[in-house]
C-alpha positions as CSV (number, residue, x, y, z in Angstrom):
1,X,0.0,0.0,0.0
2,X,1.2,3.3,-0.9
3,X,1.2,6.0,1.4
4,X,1.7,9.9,1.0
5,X,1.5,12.3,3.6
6,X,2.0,16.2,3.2
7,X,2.8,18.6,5.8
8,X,3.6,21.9,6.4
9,X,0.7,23.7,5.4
10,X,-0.8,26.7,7.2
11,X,-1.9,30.5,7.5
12,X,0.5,33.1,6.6
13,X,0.9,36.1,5.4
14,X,1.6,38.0,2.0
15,X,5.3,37.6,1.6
16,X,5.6,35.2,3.6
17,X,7.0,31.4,3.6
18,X,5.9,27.9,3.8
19,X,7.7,24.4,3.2
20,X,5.7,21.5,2.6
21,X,7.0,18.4,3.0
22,X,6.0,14.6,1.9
23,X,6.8,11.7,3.3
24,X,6.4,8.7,0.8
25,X,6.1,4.6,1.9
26,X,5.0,1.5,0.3
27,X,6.9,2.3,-3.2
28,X,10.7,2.6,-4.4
29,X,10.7,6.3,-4.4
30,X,14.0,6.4,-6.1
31,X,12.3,5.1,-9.2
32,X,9.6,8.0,-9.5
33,X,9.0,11.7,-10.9
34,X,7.5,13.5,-7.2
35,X,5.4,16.4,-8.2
36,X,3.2,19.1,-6.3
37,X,0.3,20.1,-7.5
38,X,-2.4,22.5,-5.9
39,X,-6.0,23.3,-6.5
40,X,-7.7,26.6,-5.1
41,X,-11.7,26.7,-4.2
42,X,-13.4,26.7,-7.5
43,X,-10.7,25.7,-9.7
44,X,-9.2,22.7,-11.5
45,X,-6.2,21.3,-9.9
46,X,-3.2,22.7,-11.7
47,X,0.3,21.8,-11.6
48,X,2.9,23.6,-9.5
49,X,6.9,21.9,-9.5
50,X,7.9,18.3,-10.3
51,X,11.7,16.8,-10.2
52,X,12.9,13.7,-11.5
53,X,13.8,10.7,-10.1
54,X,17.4,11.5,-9.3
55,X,16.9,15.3,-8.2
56,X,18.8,16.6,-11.2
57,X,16.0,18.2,-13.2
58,X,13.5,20.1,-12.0
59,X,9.9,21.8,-13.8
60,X,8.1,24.8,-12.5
61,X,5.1,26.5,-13.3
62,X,5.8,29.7,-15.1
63,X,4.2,31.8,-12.5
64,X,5.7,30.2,-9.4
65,X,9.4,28.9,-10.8
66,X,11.2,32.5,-9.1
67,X,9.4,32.0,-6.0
68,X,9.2,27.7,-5.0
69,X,11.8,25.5,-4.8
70,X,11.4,21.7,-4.9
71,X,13.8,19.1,-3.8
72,X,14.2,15.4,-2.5
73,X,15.7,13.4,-0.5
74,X,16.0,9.7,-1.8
75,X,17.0,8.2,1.5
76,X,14.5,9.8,3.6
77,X,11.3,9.2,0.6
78,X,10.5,12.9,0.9
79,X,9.9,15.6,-1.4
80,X,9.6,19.2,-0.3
81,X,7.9,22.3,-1.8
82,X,9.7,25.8,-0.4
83,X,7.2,28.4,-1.0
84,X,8.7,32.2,-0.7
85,X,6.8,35.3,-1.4
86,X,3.6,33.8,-1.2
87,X,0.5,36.0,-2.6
88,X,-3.4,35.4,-1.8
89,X,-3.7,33.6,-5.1
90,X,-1.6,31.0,-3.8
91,X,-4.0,30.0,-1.6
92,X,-5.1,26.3,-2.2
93,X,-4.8,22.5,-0.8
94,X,-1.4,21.2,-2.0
95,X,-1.0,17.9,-3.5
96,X,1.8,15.4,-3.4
97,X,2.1,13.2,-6.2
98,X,4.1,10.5,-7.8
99,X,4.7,8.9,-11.1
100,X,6.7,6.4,-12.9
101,X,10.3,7.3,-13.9
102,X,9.7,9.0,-17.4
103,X,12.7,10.7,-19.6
104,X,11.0,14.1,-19.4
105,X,9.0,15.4,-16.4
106,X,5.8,15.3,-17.2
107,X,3.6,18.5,-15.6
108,X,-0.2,16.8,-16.6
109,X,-1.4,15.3,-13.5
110,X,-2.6,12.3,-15.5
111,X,1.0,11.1,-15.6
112,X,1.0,10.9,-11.9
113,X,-0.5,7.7,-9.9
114,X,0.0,8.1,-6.9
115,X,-1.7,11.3,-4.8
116,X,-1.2,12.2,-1.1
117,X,-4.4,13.8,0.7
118,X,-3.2,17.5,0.6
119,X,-2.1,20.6,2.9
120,X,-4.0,23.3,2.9
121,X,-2.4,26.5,2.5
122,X,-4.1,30.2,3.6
123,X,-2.4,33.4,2.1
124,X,-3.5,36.1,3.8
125,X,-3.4,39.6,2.2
């Protein structure tokens, strides 16, 4: 059984910071793309950073790439989501996700099977 849990979510303020972390089980993580995806009251879920299997390549969406980092941790089975400068319109439930090993990261959530439950996140402005 696979199991995803995020953490880290929260209520902060304009400019502020969050990191959300996942801790994965019941897979080889090593062998999977981790993405985060997030989906605000009213909207579809859209994607938000992805990195491949070995940490070495990284997607963003355009309009958060200068503001989240994501990263991994192979021996741990985490994958973490720095959020800087957050704005009110970043304000959603944050997925963790995972999908097979692919040569390119894929940024559709349909090439991810396995989801976590989500974090909420609250930007205040």
């Amino acid at each position: 059984q696979v199991d995803m849990v995020e953490s880290g979510g929260g209520l902060v303020q304009t400019g502020g910071s969050l990191r959300l972390s996942c801790v994965v089980s019941g897979l080889t993580f090593s062998l999977h793309t981790m993405g985060w995806f997030r989906q605000a009251p009213g909207k579809e879920r859209e994607f938000v950073a992805a990195i491949s299997w070995s940490g070495g390549s990284t997607a963003y969406a355009d309009s958060m790439k200068a503001r989240f980092t994501i990263s991994r941790d192979n021996a741990k089975n985490t994958v973490d989501l720095q959020m800087n400068s957050l704005k009110p319109e970043d304000t959603a439930v944050y997925y963790c996700a995972a999908g097979y090993r692919k040569a390119e990261i894929p940024r559709h959530e349909g090439a991810y099977v396995y989801w976590g439950q989500g974090t909420q996140v609250t930007v205040s402005s």
